[in-house]
Z-matrix of the N, CA and C atoms (Angstrom, degrees):
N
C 1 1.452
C 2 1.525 1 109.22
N 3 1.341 2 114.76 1 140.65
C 4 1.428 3 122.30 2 -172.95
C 5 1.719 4 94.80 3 -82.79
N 6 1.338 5 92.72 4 167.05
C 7 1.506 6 109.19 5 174.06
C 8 1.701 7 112.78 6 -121.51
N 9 1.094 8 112.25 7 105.38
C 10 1.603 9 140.59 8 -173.38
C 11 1.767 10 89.94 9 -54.53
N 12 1.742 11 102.66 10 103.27
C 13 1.919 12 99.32 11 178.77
C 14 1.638 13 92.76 12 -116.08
N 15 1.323 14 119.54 13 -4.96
C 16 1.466 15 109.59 14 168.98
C 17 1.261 16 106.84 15 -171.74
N 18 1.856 17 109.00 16 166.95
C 19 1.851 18 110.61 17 -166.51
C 20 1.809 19 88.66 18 -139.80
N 21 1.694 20 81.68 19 136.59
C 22 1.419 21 98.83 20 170.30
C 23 1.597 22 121.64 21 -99.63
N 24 1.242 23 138.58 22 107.38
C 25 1.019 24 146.85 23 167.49
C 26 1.329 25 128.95 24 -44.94
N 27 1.403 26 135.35 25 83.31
C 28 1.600 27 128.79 26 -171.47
C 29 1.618 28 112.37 27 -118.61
N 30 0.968 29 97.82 28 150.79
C 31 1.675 30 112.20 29 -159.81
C 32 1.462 31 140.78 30 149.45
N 33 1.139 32 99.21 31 -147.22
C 34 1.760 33 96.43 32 154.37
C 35 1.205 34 129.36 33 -161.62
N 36 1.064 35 156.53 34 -89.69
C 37 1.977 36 145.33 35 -139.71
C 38 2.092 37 82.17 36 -105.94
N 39 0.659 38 108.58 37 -62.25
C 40 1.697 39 95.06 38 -176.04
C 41 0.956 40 129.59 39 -83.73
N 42 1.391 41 118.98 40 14.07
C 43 1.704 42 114.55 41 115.30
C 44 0.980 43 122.62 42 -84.33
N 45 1.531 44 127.85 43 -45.04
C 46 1.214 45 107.68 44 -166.18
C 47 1.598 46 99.15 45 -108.59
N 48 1.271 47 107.56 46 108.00
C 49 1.659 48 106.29 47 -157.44
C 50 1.501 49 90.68 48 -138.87
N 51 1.464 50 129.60 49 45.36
C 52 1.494 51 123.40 50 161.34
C 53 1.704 52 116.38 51 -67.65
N 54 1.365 53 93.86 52 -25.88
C 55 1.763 54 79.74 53 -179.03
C 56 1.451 55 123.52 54 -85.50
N 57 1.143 56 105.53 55 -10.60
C 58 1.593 57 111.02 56 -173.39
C 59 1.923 58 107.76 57 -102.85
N 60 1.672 59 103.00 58 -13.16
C 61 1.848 60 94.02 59 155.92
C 62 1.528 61 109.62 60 -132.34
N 63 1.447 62 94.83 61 170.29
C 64 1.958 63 109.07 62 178.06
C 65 1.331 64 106.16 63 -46.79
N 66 1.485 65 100.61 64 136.73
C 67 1.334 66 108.67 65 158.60
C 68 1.242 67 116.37 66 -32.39
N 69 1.486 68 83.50 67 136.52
C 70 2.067 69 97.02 68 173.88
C 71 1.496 70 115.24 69 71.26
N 72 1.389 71 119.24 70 21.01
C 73 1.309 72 118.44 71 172.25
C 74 1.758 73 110.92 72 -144.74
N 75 1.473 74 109.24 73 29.74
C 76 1.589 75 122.65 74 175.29
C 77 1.640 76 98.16 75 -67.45
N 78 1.266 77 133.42 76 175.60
C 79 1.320 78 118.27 77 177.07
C 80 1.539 79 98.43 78 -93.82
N 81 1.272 80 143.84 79 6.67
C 82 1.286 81 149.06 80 -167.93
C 83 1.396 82 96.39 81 -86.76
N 84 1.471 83 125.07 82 -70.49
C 85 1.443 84 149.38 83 114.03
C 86 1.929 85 101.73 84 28.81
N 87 1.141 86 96.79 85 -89.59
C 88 1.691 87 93.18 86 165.72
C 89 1.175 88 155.25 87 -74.43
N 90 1.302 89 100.76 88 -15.29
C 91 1.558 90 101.17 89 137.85
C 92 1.034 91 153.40 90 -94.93
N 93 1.550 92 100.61 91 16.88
C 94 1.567 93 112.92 92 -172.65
C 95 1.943 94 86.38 93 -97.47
N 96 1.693 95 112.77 94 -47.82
C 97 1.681 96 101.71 95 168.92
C 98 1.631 97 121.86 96 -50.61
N 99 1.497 98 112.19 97 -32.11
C 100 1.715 99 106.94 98 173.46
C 101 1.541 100 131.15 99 -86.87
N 102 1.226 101 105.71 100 -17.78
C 103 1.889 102 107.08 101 -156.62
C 104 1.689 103 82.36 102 -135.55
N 105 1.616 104 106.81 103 139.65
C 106 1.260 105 124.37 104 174.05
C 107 1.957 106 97.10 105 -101.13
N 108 1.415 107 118.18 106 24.88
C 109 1.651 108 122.08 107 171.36
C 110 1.417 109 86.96 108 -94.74
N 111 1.860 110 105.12 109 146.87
C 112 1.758 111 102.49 110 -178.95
C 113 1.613 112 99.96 111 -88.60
N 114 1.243 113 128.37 112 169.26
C 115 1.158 114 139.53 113 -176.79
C 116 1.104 115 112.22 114 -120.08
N 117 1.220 116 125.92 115 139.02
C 118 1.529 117 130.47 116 153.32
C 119 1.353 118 134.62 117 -110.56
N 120 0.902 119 117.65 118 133.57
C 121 1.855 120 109.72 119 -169.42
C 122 1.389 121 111.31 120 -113.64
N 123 1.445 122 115.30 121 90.87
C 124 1.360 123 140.42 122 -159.82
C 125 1.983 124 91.84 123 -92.26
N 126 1.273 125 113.03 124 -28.70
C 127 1.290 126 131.32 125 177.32
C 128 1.192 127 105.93 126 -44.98
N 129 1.659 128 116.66 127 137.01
C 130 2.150 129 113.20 128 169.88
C 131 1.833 130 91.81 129 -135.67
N 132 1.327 131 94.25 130 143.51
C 133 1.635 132 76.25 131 166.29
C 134 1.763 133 120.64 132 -94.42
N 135 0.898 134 107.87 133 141.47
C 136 1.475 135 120.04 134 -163.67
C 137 1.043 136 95.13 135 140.49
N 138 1.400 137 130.38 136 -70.89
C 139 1.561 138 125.97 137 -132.37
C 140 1.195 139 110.88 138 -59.55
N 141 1.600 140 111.80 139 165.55
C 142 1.468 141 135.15 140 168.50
C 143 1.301 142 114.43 141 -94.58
N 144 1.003 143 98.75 142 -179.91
C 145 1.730 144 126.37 143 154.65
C 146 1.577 145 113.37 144 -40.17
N 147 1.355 146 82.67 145 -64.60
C 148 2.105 147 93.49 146 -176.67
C 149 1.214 148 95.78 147 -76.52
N 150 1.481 149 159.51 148 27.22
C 151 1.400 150 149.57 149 -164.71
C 152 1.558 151 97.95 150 -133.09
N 153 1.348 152 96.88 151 -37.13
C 154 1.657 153 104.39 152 -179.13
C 155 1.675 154 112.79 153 -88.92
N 156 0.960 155 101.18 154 -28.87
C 157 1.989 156 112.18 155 165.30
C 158 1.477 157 105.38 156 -51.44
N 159 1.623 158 116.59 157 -44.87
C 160 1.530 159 110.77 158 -146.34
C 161 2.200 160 72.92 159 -98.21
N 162 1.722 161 127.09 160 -22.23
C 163 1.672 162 76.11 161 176.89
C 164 1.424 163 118.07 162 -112.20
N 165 1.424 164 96.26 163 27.37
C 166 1.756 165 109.37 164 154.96
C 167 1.561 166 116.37 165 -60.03
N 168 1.690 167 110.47 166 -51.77
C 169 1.425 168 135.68 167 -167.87
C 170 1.166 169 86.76 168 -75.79
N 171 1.632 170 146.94 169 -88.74
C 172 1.898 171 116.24 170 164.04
C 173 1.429 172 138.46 171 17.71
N 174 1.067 173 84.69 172 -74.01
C 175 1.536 174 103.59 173 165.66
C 176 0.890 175 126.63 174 -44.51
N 177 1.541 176 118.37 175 -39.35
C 178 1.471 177 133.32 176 -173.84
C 179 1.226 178 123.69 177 53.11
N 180 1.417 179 139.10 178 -165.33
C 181 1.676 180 152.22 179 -168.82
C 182 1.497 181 96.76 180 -98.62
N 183 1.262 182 143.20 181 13.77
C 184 1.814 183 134.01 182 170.03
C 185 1.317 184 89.45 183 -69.83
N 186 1.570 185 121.54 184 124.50
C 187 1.426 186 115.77 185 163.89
C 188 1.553 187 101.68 186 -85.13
N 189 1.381 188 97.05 187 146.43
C 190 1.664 189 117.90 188 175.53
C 191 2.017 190 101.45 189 -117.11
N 192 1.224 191 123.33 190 61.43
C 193 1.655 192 103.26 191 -161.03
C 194 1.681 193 114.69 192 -65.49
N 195 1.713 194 106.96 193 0.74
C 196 1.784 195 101.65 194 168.49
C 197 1.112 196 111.38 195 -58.16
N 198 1.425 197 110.14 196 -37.02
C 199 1.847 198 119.14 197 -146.58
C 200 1.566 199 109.68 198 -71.36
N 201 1.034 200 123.85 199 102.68
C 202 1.567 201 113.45 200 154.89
C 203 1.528 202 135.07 201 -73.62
N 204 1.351 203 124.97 202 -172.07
C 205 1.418 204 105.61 203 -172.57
C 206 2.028 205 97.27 204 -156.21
N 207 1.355 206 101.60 205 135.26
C 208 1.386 207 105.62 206 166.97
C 209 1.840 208 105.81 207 -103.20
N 210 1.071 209 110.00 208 161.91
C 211 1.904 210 112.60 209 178.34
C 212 1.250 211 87.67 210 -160.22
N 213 1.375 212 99.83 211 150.55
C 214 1.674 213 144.79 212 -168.74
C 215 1.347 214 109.37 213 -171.43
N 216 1.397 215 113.68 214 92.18
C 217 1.390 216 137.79 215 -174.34
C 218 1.395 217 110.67 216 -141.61
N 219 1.516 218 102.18 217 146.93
C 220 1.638 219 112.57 218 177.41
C 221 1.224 220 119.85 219 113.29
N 222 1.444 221 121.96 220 -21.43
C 223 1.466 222 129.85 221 177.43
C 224 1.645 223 110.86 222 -55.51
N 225 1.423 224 104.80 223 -47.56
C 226 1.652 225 110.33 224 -161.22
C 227 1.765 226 93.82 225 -87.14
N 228 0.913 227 120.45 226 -22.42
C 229 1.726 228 131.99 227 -179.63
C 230 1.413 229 100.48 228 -65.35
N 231 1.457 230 118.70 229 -29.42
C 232 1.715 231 121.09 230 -175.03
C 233 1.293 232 107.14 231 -91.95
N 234 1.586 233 115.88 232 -38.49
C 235 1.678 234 128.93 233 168.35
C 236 1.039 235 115.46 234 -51.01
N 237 1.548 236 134.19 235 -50.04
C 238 0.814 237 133.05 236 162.11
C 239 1.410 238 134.61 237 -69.60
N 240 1.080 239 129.86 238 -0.82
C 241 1.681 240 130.37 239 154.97
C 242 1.430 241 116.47 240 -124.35
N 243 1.240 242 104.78 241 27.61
C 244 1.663 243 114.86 242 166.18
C 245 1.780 244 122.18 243 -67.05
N 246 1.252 245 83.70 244 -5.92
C 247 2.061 246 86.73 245 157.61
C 248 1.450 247 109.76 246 -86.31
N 249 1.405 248 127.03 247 -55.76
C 250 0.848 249 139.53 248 157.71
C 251 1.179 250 123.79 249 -2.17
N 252 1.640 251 103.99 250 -88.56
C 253 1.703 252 125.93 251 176.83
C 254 1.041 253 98.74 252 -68.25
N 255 1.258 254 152.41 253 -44.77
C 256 1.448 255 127.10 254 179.74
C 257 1.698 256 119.26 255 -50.23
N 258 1.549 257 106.52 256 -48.88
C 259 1.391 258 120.57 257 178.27
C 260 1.810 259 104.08 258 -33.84
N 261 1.514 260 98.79 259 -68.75
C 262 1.399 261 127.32 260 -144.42
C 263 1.704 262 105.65 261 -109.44
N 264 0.937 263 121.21 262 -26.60
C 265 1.416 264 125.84 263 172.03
C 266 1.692 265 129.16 264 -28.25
N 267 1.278 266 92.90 265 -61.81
C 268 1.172 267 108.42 266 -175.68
C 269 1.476 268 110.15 267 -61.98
N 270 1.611 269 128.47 268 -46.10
C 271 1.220 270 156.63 269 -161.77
C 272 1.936 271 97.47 270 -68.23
N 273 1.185 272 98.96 271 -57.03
C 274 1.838 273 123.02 272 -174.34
C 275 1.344 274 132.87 273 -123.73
N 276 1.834 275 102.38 274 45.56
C 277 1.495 276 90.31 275 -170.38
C 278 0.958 277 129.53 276 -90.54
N 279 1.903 278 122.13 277 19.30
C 280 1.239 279 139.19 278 177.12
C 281 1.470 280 101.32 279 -68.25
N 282 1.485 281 112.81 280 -28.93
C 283 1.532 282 129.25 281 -137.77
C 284 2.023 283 96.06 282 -84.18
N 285 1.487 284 83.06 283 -53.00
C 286 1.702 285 99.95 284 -172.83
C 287 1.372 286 103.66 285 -78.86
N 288 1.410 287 144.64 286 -16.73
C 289 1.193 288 150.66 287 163.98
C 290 1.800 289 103.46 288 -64.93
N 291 0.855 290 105.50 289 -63.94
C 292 1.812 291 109.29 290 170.10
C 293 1.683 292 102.76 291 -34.92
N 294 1.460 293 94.08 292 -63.81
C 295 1.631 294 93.27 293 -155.31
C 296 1.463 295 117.93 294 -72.06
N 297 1.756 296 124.27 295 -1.16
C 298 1.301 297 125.48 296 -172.42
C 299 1.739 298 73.88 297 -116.61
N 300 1.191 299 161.78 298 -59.04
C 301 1.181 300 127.65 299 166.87
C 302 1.312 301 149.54 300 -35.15
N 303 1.097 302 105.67 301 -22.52
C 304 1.527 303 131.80 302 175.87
C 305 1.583 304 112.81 303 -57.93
N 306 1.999 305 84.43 304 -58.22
C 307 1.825 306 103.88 305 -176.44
C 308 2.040 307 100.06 306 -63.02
N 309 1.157 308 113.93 307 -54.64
C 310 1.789 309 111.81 308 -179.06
C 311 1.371 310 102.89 309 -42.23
N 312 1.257 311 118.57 310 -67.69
C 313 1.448 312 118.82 311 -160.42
C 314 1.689 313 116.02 312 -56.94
N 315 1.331 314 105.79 313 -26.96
C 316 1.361 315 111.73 314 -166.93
C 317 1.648 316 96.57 315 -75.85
N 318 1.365 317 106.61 316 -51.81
C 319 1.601 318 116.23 317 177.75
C 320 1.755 319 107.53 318 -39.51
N 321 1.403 320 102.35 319 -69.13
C 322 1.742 321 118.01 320 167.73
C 323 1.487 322 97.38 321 -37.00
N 324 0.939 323 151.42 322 -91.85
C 325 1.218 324 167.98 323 -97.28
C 326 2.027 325 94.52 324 -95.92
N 327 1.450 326 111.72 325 -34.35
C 328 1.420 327 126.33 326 -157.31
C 329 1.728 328 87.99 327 -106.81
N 330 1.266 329 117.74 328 -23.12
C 331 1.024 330 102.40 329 -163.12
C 332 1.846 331 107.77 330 -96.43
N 333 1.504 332 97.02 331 -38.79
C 334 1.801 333 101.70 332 160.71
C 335 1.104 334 109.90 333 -53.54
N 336 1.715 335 145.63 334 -47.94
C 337 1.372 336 145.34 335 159.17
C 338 1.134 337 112.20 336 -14.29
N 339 1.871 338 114.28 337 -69.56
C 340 1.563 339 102.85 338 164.75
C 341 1.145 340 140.50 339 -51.28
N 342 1.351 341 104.58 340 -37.09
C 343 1.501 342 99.74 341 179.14
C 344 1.440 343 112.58 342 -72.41
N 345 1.148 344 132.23 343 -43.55
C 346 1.068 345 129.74 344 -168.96
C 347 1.188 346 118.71 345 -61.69
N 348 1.330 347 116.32 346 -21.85
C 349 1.421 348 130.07 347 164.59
C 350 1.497 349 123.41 348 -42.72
N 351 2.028 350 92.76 349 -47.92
C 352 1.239 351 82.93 350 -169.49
C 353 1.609 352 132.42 351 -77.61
N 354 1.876 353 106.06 352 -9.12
C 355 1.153 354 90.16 353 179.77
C 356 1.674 355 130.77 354 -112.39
């Protein structure tokens, strides 16, 4: 079993959510006061699904097997087709439930790839 010496943060606004609370209480912010593991905040707010794919692919195939990873994705993926789902939502929400599951799992799915890589 590997030993977890640092965590990468990927996602968007709730991780990286300094602008929307007081100083010194971003969650970046709090775990740097709780956990002596270093952090990285790979997190932007905006991003998507496809935003976090392309800085996985950044990242590239170097295995790191300390590194762990938190994700929080999908929020801005719903923001952004909230014309959409409003239209049609109600009518098919088996439909739009599929299709924002689809995008997580694939992420999950790409993102165990890495890890698994590394060890």
């Amino acid at each position: 079993m590997t030993t977890i010496l640092s965590i990468d943060l990927l996602g968007d606004s709730i991780l990286d959510n300094a602008s929307y609370v007081d100083s010194g209480e971003a969650v970046i912010d709090q775990i740097f006061k709780l956990s002596p593991i270093s952090v990285s905040l790979l997190a932007v707010d905006g991003d998507t699904t496809a935003d976090t794919f392309c800085i996985l692919d950044e990242m590239g195939d170097d295995p790191k097997p300390e590194t762990g990873a938190v994700v929080s994705v999908g929020g801005n993926d719903a923001l952004q087709n909230s014309s959409i789902l409003m239209a049609t939502c109600l009518d098919h929400p088996d439909r739009w439930r599929r299709i924002f599951d689809h995008k997580k799992s694939t992420l999950l799915k790409d993102i165990c790839v890495k890890a698994s890589s590394r060890t």
